[in-house]
C-alpha positions in Angstrom: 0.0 0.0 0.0 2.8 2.5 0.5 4.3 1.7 -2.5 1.1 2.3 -4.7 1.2 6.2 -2.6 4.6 6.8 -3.1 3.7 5.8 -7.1 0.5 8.5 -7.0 2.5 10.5 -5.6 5.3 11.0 -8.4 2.6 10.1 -10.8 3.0 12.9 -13.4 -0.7 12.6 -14.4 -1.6 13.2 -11.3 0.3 16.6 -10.9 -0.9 17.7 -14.1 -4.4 17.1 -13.3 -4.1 19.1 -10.1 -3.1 21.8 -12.4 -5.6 22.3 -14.3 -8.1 21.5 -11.6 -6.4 24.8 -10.1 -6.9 26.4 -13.6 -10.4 25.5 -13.8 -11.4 26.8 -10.3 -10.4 30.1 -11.2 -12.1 30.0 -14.3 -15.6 28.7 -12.5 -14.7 31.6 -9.8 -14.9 34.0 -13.0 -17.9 32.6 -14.3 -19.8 33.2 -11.2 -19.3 36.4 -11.3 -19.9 36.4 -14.9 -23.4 34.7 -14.4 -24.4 37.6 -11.5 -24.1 40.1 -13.6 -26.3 38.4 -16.0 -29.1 37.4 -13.5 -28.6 41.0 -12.5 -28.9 42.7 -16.3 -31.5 40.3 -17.0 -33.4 41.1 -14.3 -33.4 44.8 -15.5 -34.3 43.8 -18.7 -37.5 42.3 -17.2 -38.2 45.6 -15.5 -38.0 47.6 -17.6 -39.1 46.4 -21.2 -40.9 43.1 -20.3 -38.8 40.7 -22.3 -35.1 39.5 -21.7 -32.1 39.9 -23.7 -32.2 36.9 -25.8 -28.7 36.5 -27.5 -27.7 36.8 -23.4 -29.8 34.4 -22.6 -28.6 31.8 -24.4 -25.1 32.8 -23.4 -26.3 32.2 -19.7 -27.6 28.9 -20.2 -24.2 27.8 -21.9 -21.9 29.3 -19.2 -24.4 27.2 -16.8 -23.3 24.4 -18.8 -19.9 25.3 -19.0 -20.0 26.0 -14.7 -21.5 22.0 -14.5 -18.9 20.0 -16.7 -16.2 22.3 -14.7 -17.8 21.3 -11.2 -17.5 17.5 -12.8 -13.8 17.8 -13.8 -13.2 19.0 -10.2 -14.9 16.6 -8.6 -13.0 13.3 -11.0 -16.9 12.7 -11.9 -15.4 12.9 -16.0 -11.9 13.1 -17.2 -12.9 15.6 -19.7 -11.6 18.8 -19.5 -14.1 21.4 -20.3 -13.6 24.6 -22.7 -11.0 25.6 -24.0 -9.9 21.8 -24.3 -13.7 20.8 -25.8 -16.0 22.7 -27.5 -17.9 25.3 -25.8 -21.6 24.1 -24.9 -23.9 25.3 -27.6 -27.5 24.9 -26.2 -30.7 26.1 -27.0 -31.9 28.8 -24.5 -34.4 28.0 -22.2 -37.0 30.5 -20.8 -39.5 31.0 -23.2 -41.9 32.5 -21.2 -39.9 35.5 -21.3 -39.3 36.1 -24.4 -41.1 38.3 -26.4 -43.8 37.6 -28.6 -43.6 38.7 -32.1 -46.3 41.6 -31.2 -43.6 42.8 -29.0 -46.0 41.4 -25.8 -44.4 40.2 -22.9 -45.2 36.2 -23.2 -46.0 36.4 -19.7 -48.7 38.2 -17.8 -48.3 39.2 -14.6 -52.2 39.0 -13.1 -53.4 40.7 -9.8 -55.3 38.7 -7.2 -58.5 40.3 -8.1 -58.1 39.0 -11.5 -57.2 35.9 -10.4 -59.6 35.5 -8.6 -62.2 36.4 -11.2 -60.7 33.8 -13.6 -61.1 31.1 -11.2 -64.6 32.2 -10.0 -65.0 32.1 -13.9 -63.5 28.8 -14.4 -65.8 27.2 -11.6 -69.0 28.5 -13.3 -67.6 26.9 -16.3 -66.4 23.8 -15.1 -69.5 23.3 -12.9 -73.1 24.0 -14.6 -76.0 24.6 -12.9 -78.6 21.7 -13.7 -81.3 24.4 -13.3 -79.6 26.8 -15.8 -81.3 26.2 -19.6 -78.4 25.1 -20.9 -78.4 21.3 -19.7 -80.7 18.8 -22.2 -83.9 18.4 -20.5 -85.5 15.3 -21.5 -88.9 13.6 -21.2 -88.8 11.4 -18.0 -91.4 8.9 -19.5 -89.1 8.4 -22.2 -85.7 5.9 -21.8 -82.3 7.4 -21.2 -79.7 5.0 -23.0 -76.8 7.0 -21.3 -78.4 7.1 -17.5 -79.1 4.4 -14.9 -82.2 2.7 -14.1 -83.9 4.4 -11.4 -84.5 0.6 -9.9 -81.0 0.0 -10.3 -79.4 -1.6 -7.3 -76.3 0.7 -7.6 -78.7 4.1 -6.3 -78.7 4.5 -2.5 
């Protein structure tokens, strides 16, 4: 067993992982900052014109890719190295509800409670007839109903 240490130990793999694992933390330690100030612009963006900066959006998700395969180099979860030693990640943004629609709309609406509340007072009504309201089928009771039970039925309490 002490020879196998005193082998790891020399091992010039070894050493040259450490290197870059050093490397790679201060890159991750520049991408954190890197993906405040996004979060932060974004944010802003949000604020102030409904709708988030799209060619930075994508750039955020693939510096959040970029921050995991680091975080898996460092912790010997994969051997490979991340950027500049494979190719950057090239994802497809997420967060479409914030995009803008192509009438220039927000995609998403920010409601009040009153109007939520309306829409699911709404919803209830809709979801939930009345039988007395004249919209249900009224029927003549001397005639059969293929679709309802027997009123002898053993099933009715």
């Amino acid at each position: 067993m002490e020879e196998e240490t005193r082998e790891n130990l020399v091992s010039r793999e070894i050493w040259i992982r450490g290197l870059y694992m050093v490397l790679f933390a201060i890159a991750y330690s520049i991408a954190k900052v890197i993906i405040v100030f996004i979060a932060v612009f974004q944010f802003l963006a949000v604020l102030f014109t409904g709708g988030v900066n799209e060619p930075l959006l994508q750039f955020g998700k693939n510096l959040s890719i970029y921050i995991f395969e680091i975080l898996e180099f460092q912790t010997f979860n994969t051997e490979l190295r991340p950027f500049p030693y494979s190719p950057w990640p090239d994802e497809e943004p997420g967060g479409e509800e914030w995009l803008e629609e192509e009438d220039d709309e927000p995609a998403v609406k920010v409601s009040t409670a009153h109007e939520t509340d309306a829409q699911e007072v709404g919803e209830t009504d809709v979801d939930h007839p009345d039988e007395d309201s004249p919209d249900v089928d009224s029927h003549d009771e001397d005639s059969p109903d293929v679709d309802s039970p027997d009123k002898d039925s053993p099933d009715k309490d």
